[in-house]
C-alpha positions as CSV (number, residue, x, y, z in Angstrom):
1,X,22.6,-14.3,-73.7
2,X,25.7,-13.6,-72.1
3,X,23.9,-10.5,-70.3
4,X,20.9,-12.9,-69.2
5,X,23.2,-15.0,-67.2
6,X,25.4,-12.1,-65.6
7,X,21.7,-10.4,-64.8
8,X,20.5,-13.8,-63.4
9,X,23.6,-14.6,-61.4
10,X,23.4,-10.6,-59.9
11,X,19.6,-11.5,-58.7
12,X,20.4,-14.6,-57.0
13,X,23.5,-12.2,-55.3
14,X,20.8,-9.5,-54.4
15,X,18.4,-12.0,-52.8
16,X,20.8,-14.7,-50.9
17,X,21.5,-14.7,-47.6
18,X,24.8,-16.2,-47.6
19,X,27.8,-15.2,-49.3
20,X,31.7,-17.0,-50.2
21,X,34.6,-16.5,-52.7
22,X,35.9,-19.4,-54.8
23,X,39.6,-19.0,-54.8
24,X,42.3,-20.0,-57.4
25,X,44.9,-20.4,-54.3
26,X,42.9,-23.3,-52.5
27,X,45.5,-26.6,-51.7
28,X,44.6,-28.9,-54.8
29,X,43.7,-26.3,-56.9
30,X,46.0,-25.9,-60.3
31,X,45.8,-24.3,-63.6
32,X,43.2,-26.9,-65.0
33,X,41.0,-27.1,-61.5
34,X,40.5,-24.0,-60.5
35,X,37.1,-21.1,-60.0
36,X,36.7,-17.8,-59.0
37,X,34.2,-15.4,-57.7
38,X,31.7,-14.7,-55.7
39,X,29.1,-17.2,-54.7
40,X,26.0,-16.2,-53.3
41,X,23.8,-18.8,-51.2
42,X,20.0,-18.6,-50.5
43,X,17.4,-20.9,-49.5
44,X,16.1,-21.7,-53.5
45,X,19.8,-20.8,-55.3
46,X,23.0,-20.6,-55.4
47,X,24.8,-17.9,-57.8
48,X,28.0,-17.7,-59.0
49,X,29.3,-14.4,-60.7
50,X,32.5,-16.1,-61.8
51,X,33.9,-19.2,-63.2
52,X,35.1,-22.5,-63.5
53,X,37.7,-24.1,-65.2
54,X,35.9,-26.5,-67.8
55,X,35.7,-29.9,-67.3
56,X,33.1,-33.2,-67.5
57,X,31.3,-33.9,-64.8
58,X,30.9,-30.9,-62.2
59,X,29.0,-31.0,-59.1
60,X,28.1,-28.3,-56.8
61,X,28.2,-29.7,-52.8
62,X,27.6,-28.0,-49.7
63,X,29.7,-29.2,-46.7
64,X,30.0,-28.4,-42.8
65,X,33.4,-28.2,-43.1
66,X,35.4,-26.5,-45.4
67,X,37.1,-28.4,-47.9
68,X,40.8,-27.5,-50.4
69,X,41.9,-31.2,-51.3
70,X,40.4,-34.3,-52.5
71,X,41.6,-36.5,-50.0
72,X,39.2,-34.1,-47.5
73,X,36.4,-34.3,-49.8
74,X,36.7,-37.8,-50.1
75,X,36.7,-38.1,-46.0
76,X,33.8,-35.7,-46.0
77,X,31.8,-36.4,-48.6
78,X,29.2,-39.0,-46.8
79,X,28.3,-35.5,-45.0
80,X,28.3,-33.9,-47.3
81,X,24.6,-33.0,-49.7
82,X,24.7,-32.3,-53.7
83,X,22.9,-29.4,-54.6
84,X,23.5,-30.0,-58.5
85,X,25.1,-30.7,-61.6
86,X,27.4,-27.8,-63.1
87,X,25.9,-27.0,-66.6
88,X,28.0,-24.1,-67.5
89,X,31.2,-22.7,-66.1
90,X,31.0,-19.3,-66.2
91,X,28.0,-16.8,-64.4
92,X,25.4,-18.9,-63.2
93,X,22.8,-20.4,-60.9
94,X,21.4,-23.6,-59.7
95,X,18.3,-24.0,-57.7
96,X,18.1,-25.6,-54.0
97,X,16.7,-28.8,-54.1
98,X,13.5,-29.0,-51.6
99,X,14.6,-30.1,-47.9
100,X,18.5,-29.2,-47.9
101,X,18.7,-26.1,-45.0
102,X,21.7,-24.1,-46.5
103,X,22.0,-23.0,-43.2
104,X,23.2,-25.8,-41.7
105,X,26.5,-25.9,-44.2
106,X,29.3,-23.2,-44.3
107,X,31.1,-24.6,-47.4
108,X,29.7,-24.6,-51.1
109,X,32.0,-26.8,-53.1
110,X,32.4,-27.8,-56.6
111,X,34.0,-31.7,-57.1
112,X,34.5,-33.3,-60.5
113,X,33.1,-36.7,-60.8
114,X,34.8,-38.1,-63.8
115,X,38.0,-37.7,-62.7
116,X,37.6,-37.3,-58.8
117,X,39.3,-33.8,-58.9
118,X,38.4,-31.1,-56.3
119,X,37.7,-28.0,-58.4
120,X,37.4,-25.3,-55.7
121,X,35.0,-24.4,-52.5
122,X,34.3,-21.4,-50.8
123,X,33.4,-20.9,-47.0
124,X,30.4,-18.5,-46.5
125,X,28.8,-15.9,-44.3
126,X,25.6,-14.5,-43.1
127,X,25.5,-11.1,-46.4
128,X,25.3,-8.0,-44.8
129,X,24.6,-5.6,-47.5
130,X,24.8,-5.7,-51.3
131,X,25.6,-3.1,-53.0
132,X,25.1,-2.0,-56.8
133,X,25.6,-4.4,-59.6
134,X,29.1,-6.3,-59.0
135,X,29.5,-4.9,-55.1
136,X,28.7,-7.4,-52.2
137,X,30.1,-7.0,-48.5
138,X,29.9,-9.4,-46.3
139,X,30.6,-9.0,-42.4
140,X,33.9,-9.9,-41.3
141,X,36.0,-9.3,-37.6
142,X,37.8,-5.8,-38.5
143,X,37.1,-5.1,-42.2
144,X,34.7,-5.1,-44.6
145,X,35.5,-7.0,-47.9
146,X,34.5,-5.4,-51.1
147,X,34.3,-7.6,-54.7
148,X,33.7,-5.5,-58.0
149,X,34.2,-6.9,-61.6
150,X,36.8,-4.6,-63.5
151,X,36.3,-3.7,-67.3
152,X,37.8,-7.2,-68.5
153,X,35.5,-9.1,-66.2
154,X,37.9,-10.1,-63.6
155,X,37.1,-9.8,-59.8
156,X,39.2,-8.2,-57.5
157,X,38.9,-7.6,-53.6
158,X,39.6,-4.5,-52.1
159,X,40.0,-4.0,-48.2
160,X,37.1,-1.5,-47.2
């Protein structure tokens, strides 16, 4: 099973347009709300070959502005448009609801309802290549980014 969601996440990477990085270093980020990974945004899905901290309640947002603290999301949120609830944590993807353009946000974010805590978000770019399984680039001003998984599972970013 655990293979079926990696392969799943990896297909919704090799067909977005869009790509971001959740980030454990984001403002109100802490050892209980926290993701990382790479998130892949296209016009049906959005992927996540990752995780998420655990926690009741997740909800995936897409924003215009890009958010690290509650007290922005709470400013931003009537802007904002919920793609979905979070059913697992780890390796997945959610489907686009009919009528949201993706392209008119830059910010994929995930928000915990219960308790009103912001999880993590990620600010994304037009994908301009995808390598083999684990290796996305994405454009940037002087450098290309590369993400790969290591042996344990772990993403890491290497300057191109």
């Amino acid at each position: 099973m655990k293979f079926f969601f990696i392969l799943i996440s990896h297909i919704a990477a090799a067909t977005a347009k869009y790509t971001g990085q959740f980030r454990r270093d984001l403002k109100d980020g802490d050892a209980l709300h926290r993701g990382e990974g790479v998130v892949s945004i296209g016009a049906k899905s959005i992927g996540l070959v990752g995780a998420l901290a655990p926690g009741p309640i997740y909800k995936l947002y897409l924003s215009r502005e890009f958010v690290e603290a509650e007290a922005e999301f709470e400013r931003l949120e009537p802007g904002m448009v919920r793609v979905a609830d979070m059913k697992t944590f780890k390796n997945f993807m959610v489907t686009v609801p009919d009528g949201i353009d993706v392209g008119s946000y830059n910010t994929v974010i995930t928000w915990c309802e219960r308790f009103s805590e912001f999880i993590t978000a990620a600010k994304f770019e037009i994908q301009v290549g995808a390598g083999a399984l684990g290796v996305m680039c994405k454009q940037q001003v002087n450098a290309a980014t590369r993400y790969r998984v290591d042996a344990m599972g772990k993403f890491i970013t290497q300057e191109a």
